[in-house]
Z-matrix of the N, CA and C atoms (Angstrom, degrees):
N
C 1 1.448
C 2 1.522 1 108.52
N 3 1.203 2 114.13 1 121.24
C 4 1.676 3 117.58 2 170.94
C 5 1.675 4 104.24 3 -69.00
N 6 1.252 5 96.01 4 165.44
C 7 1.660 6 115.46 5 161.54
C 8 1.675 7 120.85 6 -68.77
N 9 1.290 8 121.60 7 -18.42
C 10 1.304 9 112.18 8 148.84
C 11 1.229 10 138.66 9 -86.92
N 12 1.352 11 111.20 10 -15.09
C 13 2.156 12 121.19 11 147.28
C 14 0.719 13 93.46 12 -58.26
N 15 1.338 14 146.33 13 -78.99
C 16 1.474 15 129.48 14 -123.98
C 17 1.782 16 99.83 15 -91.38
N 18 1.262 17 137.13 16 -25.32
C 19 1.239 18 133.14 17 146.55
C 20 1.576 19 107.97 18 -52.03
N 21 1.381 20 130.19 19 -11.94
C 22 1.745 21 103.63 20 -175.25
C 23 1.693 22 94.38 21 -105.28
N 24 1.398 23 98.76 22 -13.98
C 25 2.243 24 91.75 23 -178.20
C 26 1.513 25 88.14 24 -93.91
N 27 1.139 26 145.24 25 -31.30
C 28 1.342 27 116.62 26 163.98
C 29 1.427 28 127.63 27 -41.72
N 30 1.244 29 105.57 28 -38.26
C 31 1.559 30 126.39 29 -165.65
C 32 1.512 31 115.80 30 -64.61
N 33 1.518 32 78.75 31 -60.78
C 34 2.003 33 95.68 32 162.29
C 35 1.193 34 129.52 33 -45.45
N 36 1.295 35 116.43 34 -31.22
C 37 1.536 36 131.17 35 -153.86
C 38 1.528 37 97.21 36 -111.52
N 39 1.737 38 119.25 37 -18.84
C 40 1.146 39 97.42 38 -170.19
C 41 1.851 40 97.91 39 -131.47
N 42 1.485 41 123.84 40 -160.39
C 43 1.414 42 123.40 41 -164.43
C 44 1.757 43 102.40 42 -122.80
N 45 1.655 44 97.31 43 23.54
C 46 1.237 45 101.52 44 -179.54
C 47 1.548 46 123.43 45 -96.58
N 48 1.238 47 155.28 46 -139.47
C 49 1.593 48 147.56 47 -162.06
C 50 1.635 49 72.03 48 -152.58
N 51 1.545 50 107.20 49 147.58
C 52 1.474 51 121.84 50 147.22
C 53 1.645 52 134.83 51 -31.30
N 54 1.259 53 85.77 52 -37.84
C 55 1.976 54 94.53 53 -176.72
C 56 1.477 55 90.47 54 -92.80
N 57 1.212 56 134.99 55 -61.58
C 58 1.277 57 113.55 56 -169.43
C 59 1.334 58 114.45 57 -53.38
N 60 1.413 59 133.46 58 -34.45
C 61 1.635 60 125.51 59 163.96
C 62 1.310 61 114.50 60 -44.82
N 63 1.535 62 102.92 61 -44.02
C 64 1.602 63 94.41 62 -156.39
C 65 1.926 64 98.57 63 -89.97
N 66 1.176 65 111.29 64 2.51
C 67 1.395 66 107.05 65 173.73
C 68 1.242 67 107.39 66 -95.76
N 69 1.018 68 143.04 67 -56.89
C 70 1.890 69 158.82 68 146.63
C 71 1.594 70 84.33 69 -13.21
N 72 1.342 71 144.05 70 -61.12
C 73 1.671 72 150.08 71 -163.78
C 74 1.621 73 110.59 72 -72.17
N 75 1.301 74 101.65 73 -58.56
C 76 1.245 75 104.15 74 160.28
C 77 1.799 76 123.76 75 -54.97
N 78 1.419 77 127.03 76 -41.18
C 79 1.356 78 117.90 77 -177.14
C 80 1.203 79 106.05 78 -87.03
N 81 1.169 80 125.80 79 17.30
C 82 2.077 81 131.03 80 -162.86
C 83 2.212 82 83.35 81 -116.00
N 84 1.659 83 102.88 82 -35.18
C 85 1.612 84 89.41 83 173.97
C 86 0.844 85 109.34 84 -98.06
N 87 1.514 86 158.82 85 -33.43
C 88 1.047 87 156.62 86 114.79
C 89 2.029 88 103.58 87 26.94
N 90 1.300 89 99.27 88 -80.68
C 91 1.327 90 120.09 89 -176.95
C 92 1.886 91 114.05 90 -48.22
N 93 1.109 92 73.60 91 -76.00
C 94 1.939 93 84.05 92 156.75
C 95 1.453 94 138.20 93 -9.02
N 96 1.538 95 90.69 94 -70.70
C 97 1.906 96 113.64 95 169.37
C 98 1.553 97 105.60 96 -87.90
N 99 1.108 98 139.73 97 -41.22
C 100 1.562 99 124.50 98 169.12
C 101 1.546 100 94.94 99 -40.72
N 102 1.249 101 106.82 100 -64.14
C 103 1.852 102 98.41 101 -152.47
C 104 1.564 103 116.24 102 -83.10
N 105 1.351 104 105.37 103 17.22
C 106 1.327 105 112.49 104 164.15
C 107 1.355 106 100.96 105 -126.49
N 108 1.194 107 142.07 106 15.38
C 109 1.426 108 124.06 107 137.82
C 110 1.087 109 112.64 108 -96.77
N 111 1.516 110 131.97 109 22.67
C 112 1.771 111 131.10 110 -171.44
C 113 1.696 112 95.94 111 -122.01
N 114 1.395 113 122.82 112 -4.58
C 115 1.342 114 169.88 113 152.71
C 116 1.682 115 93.67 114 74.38
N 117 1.468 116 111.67 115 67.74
C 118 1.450 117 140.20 116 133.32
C 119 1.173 118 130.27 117 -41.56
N 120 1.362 119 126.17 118 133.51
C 121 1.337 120 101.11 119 159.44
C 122 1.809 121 96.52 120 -133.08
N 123 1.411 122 80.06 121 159.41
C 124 1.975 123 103.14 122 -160.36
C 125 1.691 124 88.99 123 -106.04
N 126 1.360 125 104.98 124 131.98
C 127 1.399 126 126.30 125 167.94
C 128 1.022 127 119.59 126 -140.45
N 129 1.461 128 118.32 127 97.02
C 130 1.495 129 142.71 128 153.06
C 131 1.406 130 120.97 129 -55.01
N 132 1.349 131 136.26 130 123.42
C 133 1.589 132 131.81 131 -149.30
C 134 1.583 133 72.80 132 -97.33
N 135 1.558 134 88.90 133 167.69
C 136 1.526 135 102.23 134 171.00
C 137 1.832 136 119.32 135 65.03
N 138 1.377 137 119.06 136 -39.26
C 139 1.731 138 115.53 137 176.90
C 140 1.214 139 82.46 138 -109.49
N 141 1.452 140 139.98 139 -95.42
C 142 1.675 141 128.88 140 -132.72
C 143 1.305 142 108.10 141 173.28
N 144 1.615 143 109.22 142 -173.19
C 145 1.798 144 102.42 143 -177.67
C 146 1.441 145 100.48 144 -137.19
N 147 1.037 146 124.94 145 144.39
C 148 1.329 147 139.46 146 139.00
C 149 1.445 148 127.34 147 -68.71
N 150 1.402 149 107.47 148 129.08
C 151 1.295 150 113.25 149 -166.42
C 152 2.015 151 113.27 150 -154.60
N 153 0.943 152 111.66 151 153.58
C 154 1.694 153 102.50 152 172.66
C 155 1.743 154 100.66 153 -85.97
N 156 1.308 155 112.84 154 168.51
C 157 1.467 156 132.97 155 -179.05
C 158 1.404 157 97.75 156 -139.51
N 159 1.585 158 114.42 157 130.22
C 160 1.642 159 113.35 158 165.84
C 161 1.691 160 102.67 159 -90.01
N 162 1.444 161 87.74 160 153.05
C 163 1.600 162 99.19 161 -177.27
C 164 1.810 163 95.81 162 -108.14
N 165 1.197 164 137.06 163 132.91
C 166 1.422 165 118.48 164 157.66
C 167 1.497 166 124.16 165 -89.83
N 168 1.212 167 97.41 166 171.16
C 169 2.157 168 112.01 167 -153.25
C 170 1.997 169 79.92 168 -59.59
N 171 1.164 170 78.43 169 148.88
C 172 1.551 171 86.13 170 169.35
C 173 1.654 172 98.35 171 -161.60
N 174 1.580 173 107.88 172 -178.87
C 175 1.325 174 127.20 173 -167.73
C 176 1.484 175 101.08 174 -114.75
N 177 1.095 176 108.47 175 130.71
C 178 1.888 177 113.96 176 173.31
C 179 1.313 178 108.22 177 -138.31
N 180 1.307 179 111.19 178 170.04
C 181 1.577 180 106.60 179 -157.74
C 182 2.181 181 81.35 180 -135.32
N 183 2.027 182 90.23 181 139.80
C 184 1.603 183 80.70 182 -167.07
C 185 2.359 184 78.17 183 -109.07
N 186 1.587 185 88.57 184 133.20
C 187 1.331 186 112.81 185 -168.11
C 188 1.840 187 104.68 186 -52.00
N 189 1.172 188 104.92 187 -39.82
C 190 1.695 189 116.22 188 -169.15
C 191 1.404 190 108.54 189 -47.61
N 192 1.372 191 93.78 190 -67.30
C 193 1.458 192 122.83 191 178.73
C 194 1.328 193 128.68 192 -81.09
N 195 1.009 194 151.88 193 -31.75
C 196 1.578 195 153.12 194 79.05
C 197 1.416 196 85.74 195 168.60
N 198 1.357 197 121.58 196 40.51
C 199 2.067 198 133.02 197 -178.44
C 200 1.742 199 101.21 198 -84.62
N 201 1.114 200 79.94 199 145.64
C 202 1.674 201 73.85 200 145.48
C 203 1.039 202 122.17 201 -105.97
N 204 1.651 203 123.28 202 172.39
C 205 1.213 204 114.70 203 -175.10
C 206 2.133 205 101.77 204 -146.81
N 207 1.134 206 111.10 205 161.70
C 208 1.110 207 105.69 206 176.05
C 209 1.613 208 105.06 207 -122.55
N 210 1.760 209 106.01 208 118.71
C 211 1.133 210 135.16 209 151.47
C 212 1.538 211 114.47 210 -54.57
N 213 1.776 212 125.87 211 103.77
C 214 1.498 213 134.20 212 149.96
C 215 1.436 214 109.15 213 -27.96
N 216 1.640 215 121.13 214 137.38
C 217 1.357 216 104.37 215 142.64
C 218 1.430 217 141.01 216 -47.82
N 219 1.464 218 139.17 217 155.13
C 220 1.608 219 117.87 218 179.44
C 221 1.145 220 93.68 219 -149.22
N 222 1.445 221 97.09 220 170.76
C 223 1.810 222 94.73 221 160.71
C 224 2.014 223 103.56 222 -125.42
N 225 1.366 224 101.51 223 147.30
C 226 1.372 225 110.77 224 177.11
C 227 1.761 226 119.10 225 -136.94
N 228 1.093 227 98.00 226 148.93
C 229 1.301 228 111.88 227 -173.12
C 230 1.503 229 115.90 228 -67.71
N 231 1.590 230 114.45 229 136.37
C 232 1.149 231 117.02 230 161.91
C 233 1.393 232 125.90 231 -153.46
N 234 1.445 233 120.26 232 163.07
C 235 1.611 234 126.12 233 -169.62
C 236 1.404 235 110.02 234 -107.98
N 237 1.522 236 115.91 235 122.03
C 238 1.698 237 120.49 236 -172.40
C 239 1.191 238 100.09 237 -111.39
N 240 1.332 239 158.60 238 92.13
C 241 1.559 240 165.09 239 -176.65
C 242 1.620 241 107.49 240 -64.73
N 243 1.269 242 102.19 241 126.49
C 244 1.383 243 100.91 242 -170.48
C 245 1.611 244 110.38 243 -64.48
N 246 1.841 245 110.62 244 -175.81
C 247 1.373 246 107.65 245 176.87
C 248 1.619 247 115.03 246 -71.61
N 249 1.638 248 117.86 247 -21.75
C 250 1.146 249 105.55 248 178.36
C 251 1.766 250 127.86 249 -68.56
N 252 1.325 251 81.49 250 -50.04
C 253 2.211 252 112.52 251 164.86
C 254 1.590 253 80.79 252 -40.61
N 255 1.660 254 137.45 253 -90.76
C 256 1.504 255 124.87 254 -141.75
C 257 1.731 256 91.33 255 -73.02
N 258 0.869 257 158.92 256 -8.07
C 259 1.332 258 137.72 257 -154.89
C 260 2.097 259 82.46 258 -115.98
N 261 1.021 260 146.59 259 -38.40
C 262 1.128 261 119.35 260 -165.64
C 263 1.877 262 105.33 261 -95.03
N 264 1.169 263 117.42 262 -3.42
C 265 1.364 264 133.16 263 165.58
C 266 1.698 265 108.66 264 -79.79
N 267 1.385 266 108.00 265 -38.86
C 268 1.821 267 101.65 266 170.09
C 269 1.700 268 115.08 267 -64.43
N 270 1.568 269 107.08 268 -35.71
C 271 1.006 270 104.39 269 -154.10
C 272 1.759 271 96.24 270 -93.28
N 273 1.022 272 105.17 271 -30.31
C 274 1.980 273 101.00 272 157.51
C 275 1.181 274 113.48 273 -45.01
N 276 1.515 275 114.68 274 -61.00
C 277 1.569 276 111.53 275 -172.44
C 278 1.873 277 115.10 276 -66.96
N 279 1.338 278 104.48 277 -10.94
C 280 1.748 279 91.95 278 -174.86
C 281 1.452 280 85.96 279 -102.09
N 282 1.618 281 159.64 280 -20.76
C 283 0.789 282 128.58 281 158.28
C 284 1.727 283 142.34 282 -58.52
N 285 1.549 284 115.78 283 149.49
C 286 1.138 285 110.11 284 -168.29
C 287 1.788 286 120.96 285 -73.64
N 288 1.355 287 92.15 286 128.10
C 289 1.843 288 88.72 287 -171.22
C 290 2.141 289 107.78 288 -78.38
N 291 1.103 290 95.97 289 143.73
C 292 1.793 291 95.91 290 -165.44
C 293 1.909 292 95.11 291 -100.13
């Protein structure tokens, strides 16, 4: 699903105008990446949290060139979906679609 579906089933579903979804959508990502580069983490009850993960320095080998190379530690973002979010997404997928 692109970001302009999912701004038009918002739309549908709600009593709002297109731009105001997609502006309300836009300041919700907006929001998002500030507070995970301020290294926040966002927890939404019921779906999941956003949060950064550190990676440590490690050694990787670049295939072309057959070097090694050394990978910095970092930190990167990721999305953990709560138990309710994975349990009503299992139970979508094992039901039969008509």
């Amino acid at each position: 699903m692109t970001k302009a579906e999912l701004v038009t089933r918002i739309y549908r579903q709600t009593d709002r105008t297109k731009t105001e979804v997609e502006t309300t959508l836009d300041a919700m990502f907006d929001v998002i990446k500030d507070s995970l580069s301020q290294h926040q983490i966002i927890y939404v009850r019921g779906f999941g949290n956003f949060q950064n993960k550190h990676r440590a320095k490690r050694t990787a080998r670049n295939v072309k060139r057959n070097t090694l190379v050394e990978v910095e530690a970092h930190e990167y973002p990721t999305f953990k979906p709560s138990k309710i979010f994975i349990e009503e997404v299992k139970k979508s997928l094992l039901e039969p679609s008509l």
